[in-house]
N, C-alpha and C positions, 0 to 999 in steps of 0.2 A: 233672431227672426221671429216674430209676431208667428202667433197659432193659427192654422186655418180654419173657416167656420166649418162646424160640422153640424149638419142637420137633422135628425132623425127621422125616419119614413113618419112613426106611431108622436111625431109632434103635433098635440091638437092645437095649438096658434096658424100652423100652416095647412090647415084643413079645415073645412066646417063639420058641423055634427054627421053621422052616422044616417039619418032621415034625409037630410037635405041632398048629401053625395049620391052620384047616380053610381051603379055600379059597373064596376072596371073587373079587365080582366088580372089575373097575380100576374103578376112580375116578373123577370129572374132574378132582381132582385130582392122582391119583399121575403117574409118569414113569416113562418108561422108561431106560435106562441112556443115563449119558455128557448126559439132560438136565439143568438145574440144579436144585438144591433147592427145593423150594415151603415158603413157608409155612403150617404147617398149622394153627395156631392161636395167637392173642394173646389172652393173657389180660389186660382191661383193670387200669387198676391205679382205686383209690378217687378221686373225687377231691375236689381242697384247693385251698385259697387259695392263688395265685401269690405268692410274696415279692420285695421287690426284687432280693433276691439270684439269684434262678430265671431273672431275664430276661437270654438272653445279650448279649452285648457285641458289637457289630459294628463291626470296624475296616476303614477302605476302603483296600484294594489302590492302592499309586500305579498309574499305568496303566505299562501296559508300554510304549506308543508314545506319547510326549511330545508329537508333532503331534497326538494326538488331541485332549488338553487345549486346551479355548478358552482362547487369552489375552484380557486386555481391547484394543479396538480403543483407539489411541492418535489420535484424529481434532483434535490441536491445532493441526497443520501444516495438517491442511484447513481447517480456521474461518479462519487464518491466510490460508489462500493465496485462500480468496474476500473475506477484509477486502481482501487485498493489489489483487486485482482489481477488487472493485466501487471501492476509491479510484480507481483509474488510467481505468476506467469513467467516473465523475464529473469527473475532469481535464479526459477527452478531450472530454465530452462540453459541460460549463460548468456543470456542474450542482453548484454549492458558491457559499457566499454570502462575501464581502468585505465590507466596511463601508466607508464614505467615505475613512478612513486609510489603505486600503488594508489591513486587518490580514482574514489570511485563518488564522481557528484552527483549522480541520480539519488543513491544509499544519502548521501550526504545534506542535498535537497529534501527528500521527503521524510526520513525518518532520524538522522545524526540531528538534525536544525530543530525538527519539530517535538525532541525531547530535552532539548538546551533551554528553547523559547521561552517555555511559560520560568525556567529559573531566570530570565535573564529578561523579560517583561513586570511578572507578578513579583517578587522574590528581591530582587535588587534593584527594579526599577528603573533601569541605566536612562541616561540622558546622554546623548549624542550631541557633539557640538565639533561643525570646523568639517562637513565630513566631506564639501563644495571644497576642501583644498587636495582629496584625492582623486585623481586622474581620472576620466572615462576610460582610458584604455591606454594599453603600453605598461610595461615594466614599472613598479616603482618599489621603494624599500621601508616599511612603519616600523619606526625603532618605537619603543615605549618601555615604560618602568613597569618593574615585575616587584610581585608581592604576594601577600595573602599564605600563604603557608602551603596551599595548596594551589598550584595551578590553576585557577578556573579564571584569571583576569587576560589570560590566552583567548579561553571560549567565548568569551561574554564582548571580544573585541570582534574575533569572527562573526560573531551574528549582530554586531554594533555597524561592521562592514557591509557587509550583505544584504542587512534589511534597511539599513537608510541611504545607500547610494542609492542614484539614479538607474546605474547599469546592474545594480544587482553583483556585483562583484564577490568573487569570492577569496579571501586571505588565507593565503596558506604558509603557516607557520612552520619557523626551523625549534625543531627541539632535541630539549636535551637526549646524552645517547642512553640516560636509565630508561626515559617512558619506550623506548622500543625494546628493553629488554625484560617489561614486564608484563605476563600471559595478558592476555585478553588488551588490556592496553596498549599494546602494542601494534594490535591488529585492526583495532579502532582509530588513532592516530593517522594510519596509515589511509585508509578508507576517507578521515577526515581532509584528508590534504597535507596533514604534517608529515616533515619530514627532518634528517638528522640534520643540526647546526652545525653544517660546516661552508668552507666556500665554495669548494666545489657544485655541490648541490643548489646554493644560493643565486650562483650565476646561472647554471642552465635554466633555473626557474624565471629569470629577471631577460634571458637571449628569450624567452617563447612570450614575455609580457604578461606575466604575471605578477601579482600582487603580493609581494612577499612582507612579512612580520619576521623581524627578533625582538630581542627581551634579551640587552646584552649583559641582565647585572645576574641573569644564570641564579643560581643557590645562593648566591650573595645577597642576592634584591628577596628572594621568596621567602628565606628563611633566617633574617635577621629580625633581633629582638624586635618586642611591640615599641618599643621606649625609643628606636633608631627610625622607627614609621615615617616614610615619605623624604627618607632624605637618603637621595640615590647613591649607592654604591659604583665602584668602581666599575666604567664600563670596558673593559679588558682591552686587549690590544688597539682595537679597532677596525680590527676585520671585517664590518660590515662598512666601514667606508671604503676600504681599500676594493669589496666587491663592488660598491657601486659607482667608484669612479671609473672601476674596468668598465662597464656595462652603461654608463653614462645615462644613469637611470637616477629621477631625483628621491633625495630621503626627507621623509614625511615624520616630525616629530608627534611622538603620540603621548598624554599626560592621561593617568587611571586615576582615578580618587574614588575610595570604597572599597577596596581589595586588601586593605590591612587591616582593615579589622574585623572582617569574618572570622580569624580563627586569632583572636589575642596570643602572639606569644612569648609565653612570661616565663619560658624554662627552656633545654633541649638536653634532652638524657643523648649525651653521646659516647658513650660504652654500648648503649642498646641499639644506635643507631649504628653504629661500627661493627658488633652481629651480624644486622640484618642487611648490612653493605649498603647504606643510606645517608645521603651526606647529612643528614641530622634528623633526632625524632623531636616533635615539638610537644611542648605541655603547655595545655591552655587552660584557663578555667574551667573548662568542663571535659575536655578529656586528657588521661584517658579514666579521669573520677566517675565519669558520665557513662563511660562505656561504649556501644556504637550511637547513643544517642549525642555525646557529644563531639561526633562527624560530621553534626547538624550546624551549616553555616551558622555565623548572624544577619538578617536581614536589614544588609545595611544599604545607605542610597548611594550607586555609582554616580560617577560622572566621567565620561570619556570624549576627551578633546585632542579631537586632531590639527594641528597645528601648520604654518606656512610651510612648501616645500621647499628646502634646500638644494638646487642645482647642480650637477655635477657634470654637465655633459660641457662647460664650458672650459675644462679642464685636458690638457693631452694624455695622450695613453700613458706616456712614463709617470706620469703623477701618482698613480697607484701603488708607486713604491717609494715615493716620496713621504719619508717617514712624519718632518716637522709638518708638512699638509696633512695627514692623515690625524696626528693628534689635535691640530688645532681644529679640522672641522668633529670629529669626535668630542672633543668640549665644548663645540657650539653647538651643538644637537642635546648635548647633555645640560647644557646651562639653561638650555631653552624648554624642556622638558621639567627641569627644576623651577625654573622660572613660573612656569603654568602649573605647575602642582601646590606651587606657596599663594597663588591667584586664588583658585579654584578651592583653598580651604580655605581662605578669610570668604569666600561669597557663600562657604556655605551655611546654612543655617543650625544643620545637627548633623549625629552621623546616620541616624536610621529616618529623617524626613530631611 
């Protein structure tokens, strides 16, 4: 918008000289000397349509003190610190439910998962595949091959379970009867969801729909030389098919790769192991030369593949004592399981990438 004119009173163009002017009386609005200028008249201008262009532009000044600026409040350590409290709250108090097994999933949720994870994220890296072939919901049965020296291809399946299904499922595993007989592990186990490998125990877990794990080759799959790595052992009766033909629940082949070779085993002192009432002591290249530092896995790349489910509900009830049916699906679970472990090592590229 164009300026409007402004005139001054003390303009000598629009007056004549000092002689010639007759005198007047002051104003309200003149001034005397040394005040400021007044205005003494604006002439309006016509007026128009505003155009886009006419509207100015207003840009915002960063502020000049930085503290003024609200930041957003960052309140995740608080939510944080009252989850962290109301649990210890509930501890202290008994205010959380267990189930007859003993399996307490809050403890199991917040704090059993969340010190497995980073071994079972950072550590072996695991890769999940096949895991849209376990159920949303209802009873089923994940047989898999057992290795590594030490149990840990159990945990690394449970949080393989858990954190890539859809429903968050949680697998609870039948175990052998040493880990219940040994302090502190035993009561951990239990807390975890595990429970003793037997059938009894396996069906009640599969009548309420749960998600149950074996590991049929037992001490035979964990604790056979490195040199036998990946070629499964005998999977014993077949007790776990004969449970889930009872329960008419289907069985999920599960294949591990990366669990033999965390602890190489290239010896088994068994006099020492017969001592300490141990179905075998192992010697690896670094323990027990290393001492407790060679307890220290190796950082190898898992891979865990769960496999098509096997149906059993299409089956009558007396079939669960039907011996020649019980071995031949127990070898096709077990073929297929070997099947996908001899896959899954020609694709892989190393053992620690």
């Amino acid at each position: 918008m164009a300026d409007a004119k402004v005139i001054p009173f003390d303009d000598d163009r629009s007056r004549g000289s000092a002689a010639q002017r007759p005198p007047r009386r002051r104003s309200a609005g003149s001034r005397r000397k040394g005040e400021p200028a007044a205005v003494r008249e604006v002439q309006p201008l016509p007026a128009r349509t505003i155009q886009q262009d006419d509207v100015p532009v207003t840009r915002e000044e960063p502020a000049a003190d930085s503290d003024a600026v609200e930041k957003p409040r960052d309140d995740g350590w608080e939510r944080r610190l009252a989850g962290g409290l109301s649990f210890l709250r509930r501890r202290l108090t008994g205010d959380y439910e267990v189930d007859d097994f003993g399996y307490d999933q809050e403890l199991t949720e917040q704090v059993l998962m969340s010190l497995v994870r980073p071994l079972y994220e950072k550590y072996f890296r695991v890769e999940v595949k096949g895991v849209e072939n376990i159920p949303a919901e209802g009873g089923a049965l994940i047989v898999a091959n057992h290795s590594g020296t030490l149990p840990l291809d159990g945990l690394m399946m449970q949080v393989a379970v858990h954190d890539n299904h859809p429903a968050n499922r949680h697998l609870r595993l039948l175990a052998a009867d040493l880990v219940f007989m040994l302090p502190v592990v035993n009561e951990l186990a239990r807390k975890a969801g595990h429970t003793l490998a037997c059938a009894e125990d396996a069906e009640r877990l599969l009548q309420r729909g749960e998600l149950v794990g074996v590991m049929p080759e037992g001490f035979k799959g964990i604790g056979k030389p490195f040199g036998e790595r990946y070629k499964l052992q005998r999977f014993g009766r077949g007790g776990f098919v004969s449970t889930a033909l009872r329960q008419g629940t289907p069985i999920i082949p599960c294949s591990i790769v990366g669990a033999e070779e965390i602890y190489p085993m290239i010896g088994n002192a068994k006099t020492l192991a017969r001592l300490l009432g141990f179905p075998y002591f192992p010697i690896t290249p670094t323990f027990p030369w290393l001492g407790p530092l060679g307890a220290v896995p190796l950082p190898t790349k898992w891979t865990i593949q769960f496999g098509e489910p096997i149906p059993t509900d299409g089956y009558p009830p007396e079939a669960a004592e039907d011996p020649m049916l019980m071995f031949n699906l127990t070898d096709q679970v077990r073929e297929q399981i070997q099947h996908t472990l001899y896959k899954l090592l020609v694709q892989r590229r190393s053992v620690f990438f």
